[in-house]
FIPA-739637 format. One record per residue: chain; x, y, z of N, C-alpha, C in turn. Coordinates in steps of 0.1 Angstrom, whole numbers, plus 5000, padded with zeros to 4 digits. Example, Ala and Ser with C-alpha at 12.3 -4.5 7.8 and 13.67 -1.06 7.14 Angstrom:
<rs>
R  kette  n_xx  n_yy  n_zz  ca_xx  ca_yy  ca_zz  c_xx  c_yy  c_zz
R      A  5132  4943  5078   5123   4955   5078  5132  4967  5078
R      A  5128  4978  5071   5137   4989   5071  5129  5000  5079
</rs>
This chain:
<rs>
R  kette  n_xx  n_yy  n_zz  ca_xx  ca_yy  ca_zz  c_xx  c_yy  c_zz
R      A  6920  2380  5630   6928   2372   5640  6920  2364  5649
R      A  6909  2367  5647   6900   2359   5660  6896  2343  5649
R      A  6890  2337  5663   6877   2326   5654  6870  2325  5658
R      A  6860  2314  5661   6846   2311   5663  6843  2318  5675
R      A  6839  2320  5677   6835   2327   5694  6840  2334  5704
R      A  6847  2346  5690   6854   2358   5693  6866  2354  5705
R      A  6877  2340  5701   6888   2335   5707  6899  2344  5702
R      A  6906  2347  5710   6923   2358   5706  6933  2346  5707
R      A  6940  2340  5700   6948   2335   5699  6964  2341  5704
R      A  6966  2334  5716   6981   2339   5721  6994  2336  5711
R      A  7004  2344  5722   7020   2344   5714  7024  2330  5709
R      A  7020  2325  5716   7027   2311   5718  7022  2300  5712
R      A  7006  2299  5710   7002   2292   5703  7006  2300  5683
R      A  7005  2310  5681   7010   2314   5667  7027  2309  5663
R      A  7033  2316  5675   7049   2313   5674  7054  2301  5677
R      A  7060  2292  5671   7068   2281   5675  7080  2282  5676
R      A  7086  2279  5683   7100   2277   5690  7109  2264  5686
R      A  7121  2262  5687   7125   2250   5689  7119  2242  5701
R      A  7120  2230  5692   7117   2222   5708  7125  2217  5719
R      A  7122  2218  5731   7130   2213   5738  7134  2199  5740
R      A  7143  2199  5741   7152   2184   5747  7144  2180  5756
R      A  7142  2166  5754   7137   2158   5765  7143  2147  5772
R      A  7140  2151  5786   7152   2147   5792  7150  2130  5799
R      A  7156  2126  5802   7150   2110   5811  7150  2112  5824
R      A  7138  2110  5828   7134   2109   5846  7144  2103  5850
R      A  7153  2109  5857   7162   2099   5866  7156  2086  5872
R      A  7149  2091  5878   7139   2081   5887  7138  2065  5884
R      A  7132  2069  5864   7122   2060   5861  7135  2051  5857
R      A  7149  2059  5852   7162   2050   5846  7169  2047  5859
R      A  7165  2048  5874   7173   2037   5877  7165  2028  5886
R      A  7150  2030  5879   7139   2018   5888  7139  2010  5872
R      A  7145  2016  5863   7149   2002   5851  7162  1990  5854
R      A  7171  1999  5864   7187   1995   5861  7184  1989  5873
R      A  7179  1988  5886   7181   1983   5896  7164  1975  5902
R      A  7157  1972  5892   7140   1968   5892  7136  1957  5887
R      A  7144  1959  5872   7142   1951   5859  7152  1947  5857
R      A  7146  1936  5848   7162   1926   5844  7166  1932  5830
R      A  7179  1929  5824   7186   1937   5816  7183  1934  5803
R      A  7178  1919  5804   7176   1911   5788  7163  1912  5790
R      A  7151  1909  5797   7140   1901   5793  7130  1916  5799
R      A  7136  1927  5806   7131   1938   5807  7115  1934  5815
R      A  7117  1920  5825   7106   1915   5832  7112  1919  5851
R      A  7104  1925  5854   7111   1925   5872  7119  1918  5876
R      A  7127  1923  5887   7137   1911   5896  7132  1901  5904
R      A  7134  1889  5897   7130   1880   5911  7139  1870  5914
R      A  7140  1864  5919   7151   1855   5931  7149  1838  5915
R      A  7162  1834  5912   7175   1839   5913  7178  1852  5903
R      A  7184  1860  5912   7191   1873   5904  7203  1866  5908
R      A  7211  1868  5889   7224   1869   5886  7231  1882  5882
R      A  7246  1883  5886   7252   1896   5874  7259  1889  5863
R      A  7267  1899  5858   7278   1894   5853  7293  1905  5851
R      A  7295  1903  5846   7314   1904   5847  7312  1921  5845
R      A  7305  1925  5841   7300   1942   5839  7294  1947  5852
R      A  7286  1940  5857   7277   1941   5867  7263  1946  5862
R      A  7257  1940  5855   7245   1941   5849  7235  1931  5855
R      A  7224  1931  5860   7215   1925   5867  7209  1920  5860
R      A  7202  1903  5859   7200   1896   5851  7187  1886  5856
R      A  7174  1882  5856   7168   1869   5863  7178  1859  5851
R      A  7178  1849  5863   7190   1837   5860  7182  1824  5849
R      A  7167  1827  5852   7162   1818   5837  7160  1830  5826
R      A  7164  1838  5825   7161   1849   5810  7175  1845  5804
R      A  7187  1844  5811   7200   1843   5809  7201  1822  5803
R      A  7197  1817  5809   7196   1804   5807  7191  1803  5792
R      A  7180  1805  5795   7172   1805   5779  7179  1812  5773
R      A  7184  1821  5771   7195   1830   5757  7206  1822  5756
R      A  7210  1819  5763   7222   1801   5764  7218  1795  5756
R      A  7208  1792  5756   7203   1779   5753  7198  1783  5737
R      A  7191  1788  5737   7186   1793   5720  7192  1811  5714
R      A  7201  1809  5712   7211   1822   5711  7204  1829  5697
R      A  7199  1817  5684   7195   1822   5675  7183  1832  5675
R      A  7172  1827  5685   7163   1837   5691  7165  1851  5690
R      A  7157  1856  5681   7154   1869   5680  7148  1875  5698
R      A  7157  1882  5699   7151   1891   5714  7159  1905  5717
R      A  7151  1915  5721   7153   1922   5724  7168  1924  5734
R      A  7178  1934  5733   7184   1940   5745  7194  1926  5744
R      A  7197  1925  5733   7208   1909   5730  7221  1916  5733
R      A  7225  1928  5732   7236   1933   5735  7240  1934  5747
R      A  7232  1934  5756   7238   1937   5773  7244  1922  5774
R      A  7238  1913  5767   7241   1896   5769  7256  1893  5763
R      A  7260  1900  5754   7269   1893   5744  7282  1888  5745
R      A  7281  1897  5757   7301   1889   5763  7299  1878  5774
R      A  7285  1873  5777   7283   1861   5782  7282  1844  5772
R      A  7292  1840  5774   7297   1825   5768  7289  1816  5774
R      A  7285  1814  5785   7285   1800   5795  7277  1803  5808
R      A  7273  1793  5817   7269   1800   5833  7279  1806  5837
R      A  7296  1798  5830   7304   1803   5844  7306  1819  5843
R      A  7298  1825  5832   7306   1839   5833  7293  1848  5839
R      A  7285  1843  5846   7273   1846   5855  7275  1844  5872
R      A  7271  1850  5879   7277   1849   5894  7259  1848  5899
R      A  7257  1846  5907   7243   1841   5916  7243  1851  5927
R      A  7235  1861  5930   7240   1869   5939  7231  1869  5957
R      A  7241  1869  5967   7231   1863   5977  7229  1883  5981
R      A  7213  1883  5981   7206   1894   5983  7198  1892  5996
R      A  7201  1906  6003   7190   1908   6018  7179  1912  6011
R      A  7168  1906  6017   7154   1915   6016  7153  1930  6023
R      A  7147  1941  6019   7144   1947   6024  7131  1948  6032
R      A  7131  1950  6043   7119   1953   6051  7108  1958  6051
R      A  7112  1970  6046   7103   1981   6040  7094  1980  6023
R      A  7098  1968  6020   7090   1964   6003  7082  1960  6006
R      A  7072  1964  5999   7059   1956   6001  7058  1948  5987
R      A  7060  1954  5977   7061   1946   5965  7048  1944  5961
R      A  7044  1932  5959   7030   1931   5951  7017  1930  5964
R      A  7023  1932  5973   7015   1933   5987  7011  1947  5990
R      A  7018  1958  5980   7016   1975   5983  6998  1975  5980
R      A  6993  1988  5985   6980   1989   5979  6980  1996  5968
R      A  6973  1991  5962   6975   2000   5946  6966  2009  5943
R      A  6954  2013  5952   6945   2023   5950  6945  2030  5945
R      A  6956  2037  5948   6960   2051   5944  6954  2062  5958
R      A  6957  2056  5972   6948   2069   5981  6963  2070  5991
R      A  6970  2060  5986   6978   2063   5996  6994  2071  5990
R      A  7007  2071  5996   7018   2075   5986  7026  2066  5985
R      A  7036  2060  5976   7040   2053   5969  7052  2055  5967
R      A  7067  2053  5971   7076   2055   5978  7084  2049  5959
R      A  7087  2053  5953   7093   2050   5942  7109  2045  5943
R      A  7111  2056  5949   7125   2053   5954  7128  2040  5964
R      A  7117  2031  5968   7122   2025   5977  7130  2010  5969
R      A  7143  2006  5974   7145   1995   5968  7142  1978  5973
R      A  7145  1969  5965   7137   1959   5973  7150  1946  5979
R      A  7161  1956  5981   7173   1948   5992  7181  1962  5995
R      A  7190  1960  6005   7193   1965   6013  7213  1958  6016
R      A  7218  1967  6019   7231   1965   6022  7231  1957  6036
R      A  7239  1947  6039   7238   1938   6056  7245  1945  6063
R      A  7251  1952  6063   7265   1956   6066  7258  1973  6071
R      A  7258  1982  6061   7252   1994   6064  7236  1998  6068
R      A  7233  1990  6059   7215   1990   6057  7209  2001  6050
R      A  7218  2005  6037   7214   2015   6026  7205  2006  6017
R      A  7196  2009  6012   7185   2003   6000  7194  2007  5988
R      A  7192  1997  5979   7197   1991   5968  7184  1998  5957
R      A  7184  2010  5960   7177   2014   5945  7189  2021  5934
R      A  7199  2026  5937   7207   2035   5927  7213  2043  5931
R      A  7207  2046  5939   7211   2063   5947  7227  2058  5954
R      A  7226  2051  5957   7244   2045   5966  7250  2037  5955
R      A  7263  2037  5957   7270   2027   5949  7272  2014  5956
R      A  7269  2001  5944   7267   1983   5954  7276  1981  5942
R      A  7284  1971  5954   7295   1958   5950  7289  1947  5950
R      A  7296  1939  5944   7291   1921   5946  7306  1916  5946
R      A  7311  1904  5956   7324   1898   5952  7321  1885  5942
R      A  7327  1888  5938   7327   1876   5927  7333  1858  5932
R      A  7334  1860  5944   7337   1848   5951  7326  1842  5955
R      A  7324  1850  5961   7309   1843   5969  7294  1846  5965
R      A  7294  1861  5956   7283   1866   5956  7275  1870  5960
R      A  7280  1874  5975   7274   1883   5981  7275  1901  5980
R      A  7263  1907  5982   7263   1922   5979  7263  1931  5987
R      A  7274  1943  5985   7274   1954   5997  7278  1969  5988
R      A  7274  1973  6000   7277   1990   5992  7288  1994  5991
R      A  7291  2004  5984   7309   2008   5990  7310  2014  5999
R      A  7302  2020  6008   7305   2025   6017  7308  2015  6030
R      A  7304  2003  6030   7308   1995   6040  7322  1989  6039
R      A  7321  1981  6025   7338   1977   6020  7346  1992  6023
R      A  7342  2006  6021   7355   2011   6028  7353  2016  6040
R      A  7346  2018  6051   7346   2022   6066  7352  2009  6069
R      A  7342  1994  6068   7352   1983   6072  7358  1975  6062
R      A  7376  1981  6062   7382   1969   6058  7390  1960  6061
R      A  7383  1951  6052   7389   1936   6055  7390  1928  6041
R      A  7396  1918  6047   7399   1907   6033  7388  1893  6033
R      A  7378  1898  6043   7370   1884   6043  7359  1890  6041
R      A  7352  1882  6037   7334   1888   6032  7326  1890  6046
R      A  7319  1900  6048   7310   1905   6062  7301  1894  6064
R      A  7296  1890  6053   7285   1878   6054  7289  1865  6056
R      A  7296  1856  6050   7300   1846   6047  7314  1843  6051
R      A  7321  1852  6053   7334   1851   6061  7344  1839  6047
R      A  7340  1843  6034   7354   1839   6023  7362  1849  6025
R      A  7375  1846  6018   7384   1857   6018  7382  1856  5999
R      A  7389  1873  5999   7386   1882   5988  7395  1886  5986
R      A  7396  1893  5970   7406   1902   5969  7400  1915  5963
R      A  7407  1924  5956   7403   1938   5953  7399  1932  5940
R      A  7407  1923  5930   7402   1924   5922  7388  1920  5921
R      A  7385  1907  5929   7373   1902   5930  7360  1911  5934
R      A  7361  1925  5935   7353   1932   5933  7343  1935  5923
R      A  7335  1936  5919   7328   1944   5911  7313  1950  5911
R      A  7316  1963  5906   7303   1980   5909  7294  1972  5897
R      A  7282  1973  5907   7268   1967   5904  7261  1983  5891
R      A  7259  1980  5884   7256   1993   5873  7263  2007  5874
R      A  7273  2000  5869   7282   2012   5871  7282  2023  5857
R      A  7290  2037  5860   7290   2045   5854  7297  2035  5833
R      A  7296  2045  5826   7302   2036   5812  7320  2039  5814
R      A  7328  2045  5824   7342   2045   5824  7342  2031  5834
R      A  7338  2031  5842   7340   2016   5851  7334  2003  5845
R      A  7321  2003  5835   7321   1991   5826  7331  1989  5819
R      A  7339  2000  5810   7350   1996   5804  7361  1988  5808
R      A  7363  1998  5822   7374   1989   5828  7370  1975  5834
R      A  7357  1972  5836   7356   1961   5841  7357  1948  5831
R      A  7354  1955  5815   7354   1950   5804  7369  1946  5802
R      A  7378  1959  5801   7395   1950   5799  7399  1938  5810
R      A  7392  1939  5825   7398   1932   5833  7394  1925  5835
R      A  7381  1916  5828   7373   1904   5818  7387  1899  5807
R      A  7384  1908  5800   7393   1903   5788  7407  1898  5789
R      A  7413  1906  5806   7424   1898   5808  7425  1886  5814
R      A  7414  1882  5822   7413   1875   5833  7409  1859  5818
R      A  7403  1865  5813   7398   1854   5805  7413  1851  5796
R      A  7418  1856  5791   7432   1860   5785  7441  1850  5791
R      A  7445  1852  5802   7451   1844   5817  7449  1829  5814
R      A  7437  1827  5813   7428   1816   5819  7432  1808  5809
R      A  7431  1812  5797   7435   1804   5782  7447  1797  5784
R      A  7460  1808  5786   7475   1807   5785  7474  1796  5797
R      A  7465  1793  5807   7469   1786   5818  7463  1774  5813
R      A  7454  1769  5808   7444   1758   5802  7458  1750  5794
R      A  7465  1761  5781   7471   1758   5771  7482  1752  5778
R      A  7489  1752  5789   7499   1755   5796  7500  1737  5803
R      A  7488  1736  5805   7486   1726   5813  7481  1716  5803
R      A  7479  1714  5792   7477   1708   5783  7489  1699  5779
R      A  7499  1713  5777   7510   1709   5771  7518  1701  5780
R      A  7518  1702  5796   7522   1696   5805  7522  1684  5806
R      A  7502  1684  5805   7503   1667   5804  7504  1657  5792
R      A  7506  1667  5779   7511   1656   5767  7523  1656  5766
R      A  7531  1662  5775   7548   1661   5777  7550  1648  5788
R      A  7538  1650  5798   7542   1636   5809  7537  1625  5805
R      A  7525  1623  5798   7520   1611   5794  7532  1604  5781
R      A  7539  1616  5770   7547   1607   5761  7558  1596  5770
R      A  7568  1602  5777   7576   1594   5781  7567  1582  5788
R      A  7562  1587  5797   7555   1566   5803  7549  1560  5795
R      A  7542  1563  5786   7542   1550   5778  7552  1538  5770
R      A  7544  1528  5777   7556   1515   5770  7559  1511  5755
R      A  7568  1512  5750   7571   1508   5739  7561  1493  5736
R      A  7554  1491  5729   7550   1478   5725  7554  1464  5715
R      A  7562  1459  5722   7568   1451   5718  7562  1436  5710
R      A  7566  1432  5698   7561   1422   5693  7562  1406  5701
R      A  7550  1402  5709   7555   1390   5714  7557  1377  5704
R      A  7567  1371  5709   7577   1361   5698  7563  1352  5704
R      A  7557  1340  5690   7548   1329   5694  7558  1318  5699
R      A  7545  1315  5708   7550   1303   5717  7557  1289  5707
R      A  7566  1273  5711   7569   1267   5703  7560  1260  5696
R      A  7549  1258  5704   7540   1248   5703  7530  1259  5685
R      A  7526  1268  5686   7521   1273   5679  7529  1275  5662
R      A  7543  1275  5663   7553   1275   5659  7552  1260  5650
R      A  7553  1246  5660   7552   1237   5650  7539  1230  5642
R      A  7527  1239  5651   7521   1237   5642  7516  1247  5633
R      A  7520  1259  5633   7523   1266   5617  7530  1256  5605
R      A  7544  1250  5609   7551   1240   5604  7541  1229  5596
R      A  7535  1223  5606   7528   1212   5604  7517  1215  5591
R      A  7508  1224  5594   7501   1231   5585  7505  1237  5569
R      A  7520  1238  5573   7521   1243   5556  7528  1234  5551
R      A  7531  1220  5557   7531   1205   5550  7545  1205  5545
R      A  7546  1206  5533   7563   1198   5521  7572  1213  5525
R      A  7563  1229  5528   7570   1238   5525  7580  1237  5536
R      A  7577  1234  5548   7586   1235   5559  7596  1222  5559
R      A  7594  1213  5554   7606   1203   5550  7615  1206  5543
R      A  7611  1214  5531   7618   1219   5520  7628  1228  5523
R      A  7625  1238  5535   7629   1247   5538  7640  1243  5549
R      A  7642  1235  5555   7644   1222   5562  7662  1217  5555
R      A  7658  1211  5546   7667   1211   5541  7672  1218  5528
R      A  7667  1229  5526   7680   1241   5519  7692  1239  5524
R      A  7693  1242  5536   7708   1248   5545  7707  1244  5560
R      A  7721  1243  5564   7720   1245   5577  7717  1258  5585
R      A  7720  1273  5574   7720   1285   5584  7705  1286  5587
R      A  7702  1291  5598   7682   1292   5603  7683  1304  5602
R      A  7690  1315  5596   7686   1331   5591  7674  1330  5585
R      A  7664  1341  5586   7652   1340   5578  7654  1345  5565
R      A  7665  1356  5563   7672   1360   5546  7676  1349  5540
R      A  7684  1338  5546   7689   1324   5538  7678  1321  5532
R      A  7669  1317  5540   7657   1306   5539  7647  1315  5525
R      A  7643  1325  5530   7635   1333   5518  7644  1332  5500
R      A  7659  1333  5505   7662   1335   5492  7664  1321  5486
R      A  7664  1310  5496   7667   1295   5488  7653  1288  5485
R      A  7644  1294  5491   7630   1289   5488  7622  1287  5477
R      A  7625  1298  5467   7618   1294   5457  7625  1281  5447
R      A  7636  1285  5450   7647   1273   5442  7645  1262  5443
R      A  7647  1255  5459   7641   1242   5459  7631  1239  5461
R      A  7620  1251  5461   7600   1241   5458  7606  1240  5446
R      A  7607  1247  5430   7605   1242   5421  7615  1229  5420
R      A  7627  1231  5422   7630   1215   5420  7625  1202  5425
R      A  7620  1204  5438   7615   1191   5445  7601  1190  5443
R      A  7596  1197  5435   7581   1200   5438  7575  1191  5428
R      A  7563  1173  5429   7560   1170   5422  7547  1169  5423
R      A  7541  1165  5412   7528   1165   5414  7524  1149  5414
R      A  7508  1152  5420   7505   1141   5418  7502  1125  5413
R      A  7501  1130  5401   7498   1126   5393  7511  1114  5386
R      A  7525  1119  5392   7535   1117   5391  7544  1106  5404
R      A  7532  1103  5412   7536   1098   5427  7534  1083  5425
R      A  7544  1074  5421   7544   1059   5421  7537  1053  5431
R      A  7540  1059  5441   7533   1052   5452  7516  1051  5457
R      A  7508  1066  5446   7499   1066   5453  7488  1058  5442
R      A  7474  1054  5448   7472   1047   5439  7463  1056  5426
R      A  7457  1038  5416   7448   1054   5405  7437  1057  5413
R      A  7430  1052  5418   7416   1055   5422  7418  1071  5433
R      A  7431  1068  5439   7432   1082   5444  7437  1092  5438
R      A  7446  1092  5429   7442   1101   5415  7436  1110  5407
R      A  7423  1093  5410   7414   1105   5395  7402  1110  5410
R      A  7406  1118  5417   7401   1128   5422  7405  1136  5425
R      A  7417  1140  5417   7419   1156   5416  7413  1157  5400
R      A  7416  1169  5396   7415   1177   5385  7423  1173  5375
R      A  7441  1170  5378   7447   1170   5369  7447  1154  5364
R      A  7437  1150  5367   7435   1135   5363  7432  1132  5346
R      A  7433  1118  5341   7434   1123   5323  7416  1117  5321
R      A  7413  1114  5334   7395   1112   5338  7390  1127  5334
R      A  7393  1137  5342   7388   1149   5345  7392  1160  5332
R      A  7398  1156  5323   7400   1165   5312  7387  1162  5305
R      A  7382  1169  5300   7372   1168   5286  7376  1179  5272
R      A  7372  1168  5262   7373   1175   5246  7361  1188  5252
R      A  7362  1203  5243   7352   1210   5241  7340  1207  5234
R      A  7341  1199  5228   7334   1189   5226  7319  1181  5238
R      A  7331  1177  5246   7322   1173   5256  7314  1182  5268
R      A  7322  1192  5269   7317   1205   5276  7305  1211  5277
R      A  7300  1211  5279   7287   1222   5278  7287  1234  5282
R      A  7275  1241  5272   7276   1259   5280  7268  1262  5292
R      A  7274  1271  5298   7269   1278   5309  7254  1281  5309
R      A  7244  1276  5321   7232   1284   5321  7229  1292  5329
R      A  7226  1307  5319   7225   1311   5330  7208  1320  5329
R      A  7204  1323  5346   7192   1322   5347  7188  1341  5343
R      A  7175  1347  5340   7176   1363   5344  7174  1369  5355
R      A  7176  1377  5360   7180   1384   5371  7164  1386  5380
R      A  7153  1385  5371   7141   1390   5374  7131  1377  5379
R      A  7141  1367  5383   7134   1357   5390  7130  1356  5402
R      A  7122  1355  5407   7114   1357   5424  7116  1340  5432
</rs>
């Protein structure tokens, strides 16, 4: 049973046990939840945002995941029910007096206060490490403990003096029964918001159809009128005298009738002379035998 240098090996080193559960420092999980940010797991620093959970956020870690969503990153799930800025609140935070922050000495000769947080309630002046429960109103964004919202109530913010309501409340890292519920009362509020969007849509494509004006064909002036006339020469003479009725069904149905009867050609006009004649086409100048004809030349396509 011994070894090298007549060692007795104890109970405990021979026997092994189950191992024990290991448990999480309170401490160190809520100098994560109230220290660090939720996505980028880098310290808090000014602007700190929440959101609709109450999860603490730096406001460019949240921007940038906006912005490049495909980005592989860590802790993407605390982000995921964030759409936009607007579902981000900006939160107005007291300094605490007592932080020294990156000003502490770090020797190691002095003691080092873990628990200390680095804001404070205005209202009571509890530190914001975990140990108390903190609100933020979602109106204004400013933060307080619950212990002040209930010794003093009121309907206006202690700091800023907006008015508030209950729902506009919401617990800064709250237990997982109060995220849920803060979760359905997201889901309705957003829910709401839609049916009111939809609502108002439909509102204004119901007011805009009636005022608009029917658009009516304006009738052309006379002057443009006779000289359409003037322009289409023998056809408006012709048309002229068909009939006395000026219906435009009369006129369409007598029109073809009397061009072809009245309709002569040139060539056939006593009056005009030959020389102006033979410059049309149908002149007995302008016919040629195939004979006289020649073939087309044509050139190939690859000429420069």
């Amino acid at each position: 049973m011994g070894c090298d240098g007549g060692t007795i090996p104890k109970r405990h080193e021979l026997v092994k046990g189950p191992k024990k559960v290991e448990k999480v420092d309170k401490s160190a999980e809520l100098a994560a939840k109230w220290k660090y940010c939720a996505l980028s797991q880098e310290k808090l620093r000014r602007p700190i945002v929440a959101c609709d959970l109450g999860r603490l956020f730096n406001k460019d870690a949240v921007i940038e995941y906006l912005l490049d969503k495909t980005a592989e990153r860590p802790n993407t799930e605390a982000v995921a029910h964030i759409r936009g800025i607007k579902d981000i609140k900006e939160l107005n935070l007291i300094d605490n007096p007592e932080w020294e922050g990156e000003r502490r000495n770090a020797k190691g000769d002095r003691y080092e206060d873990i628990n200390c947080g680095m804001f404070i309630c205005p209202v009571v002046g509890l530190e914001m490490n975990g140990k108390h429960r903190f609100c933020y109103l979602q109106t204004c964004g400013c933060v307080f403990s619950d212990r002040a919202l209930k010794e003093v109530k009121t309907e206006i913010c202690h700091k800023c003096g907006d008015p508030f309501k209950e729902e506009d409340i919401v617990v800064l890292n709250g237990t997982k029964e109060e995220a849920e519920k803060l979760k359905e009362r997201m889901e309705e509020r957003r829910a709401t918001a839609k049916t009111k969007k939809s609502k108002k849509r439909k509102a204004t494509e119901t007011a805009s159809a009636p005022s608009e004006p029917k658009e009516e064909t304006p009738s052309p002036p006379a002057d443009a009128e006779e000289g359409s006339s003037l322009q289409n020469g023998g056809e408006g003479s012709q048309s002229a005298v068909s009939g006395p009725s000026g219906s435009s069904s009369s006129s369409k149905d007598t029109k073809p009738s009397t061009t072809s009867a009245n309709k002569r050609t040139i060539q056939q006009m006593k009056e005009k002379s030959e020389a102006f004649k033979s410059l049309f086409t149908t002149h007995s100048s302008a016919k040629r035998t195939k004979a006289q004809t020649s073939n087309w030349v044509t050139h190939t396509p690859y000429h420069f």
